[in-house]
C-alpha positions in Angstrom: 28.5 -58.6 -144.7 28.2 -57.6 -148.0 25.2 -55.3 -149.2 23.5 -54.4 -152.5 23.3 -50.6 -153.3 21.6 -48.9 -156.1 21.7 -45.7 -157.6 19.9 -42.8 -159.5 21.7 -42.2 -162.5 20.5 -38.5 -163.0 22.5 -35.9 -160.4 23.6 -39.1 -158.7 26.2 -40.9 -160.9 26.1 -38.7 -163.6 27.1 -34.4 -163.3 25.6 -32.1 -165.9 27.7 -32.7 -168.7 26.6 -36.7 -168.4 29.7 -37.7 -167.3 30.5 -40.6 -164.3 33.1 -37.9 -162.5 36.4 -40.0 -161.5 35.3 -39.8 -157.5 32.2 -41.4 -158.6 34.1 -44.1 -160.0 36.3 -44.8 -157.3 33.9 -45.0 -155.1 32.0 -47.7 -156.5 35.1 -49.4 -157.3 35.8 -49.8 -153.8 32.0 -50.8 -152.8 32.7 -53.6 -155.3 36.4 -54.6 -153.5 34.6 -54.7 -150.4 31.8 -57.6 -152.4 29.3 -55.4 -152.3 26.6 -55.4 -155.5 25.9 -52.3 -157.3 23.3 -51.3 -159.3 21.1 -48.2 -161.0 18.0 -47.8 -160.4 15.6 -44.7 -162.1 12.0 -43.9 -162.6 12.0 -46.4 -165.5 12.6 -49.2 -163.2 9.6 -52.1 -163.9 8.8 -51.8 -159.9 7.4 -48.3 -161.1 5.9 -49.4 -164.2 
């Protein structure tokens, strides 16, 4: 069954030089072999507006 996961972007995806760290990557990579959707999601997002 295949899933939709979202993600903060700040301390999430992103370390504290604003980088996606390699692990990070990878992971989603395989969340998207296994047909799952991925997505961001922050404060900004219009369901907060």
């Amino acid at each position: 069954m295949s899933k939709i996961v979202f993600f903060d972007v700040d301390g999430t995806l992103v370390d504290e030089k604003k980088e996606i760290p390699e692990s990070t990557r990878k992971a989603i990579q395989s969340l998207k072999r296994k047909r799952n959707l991925c997505g961001n999601c922050n404060r900004a997002c219009p369901v907060y507006a």
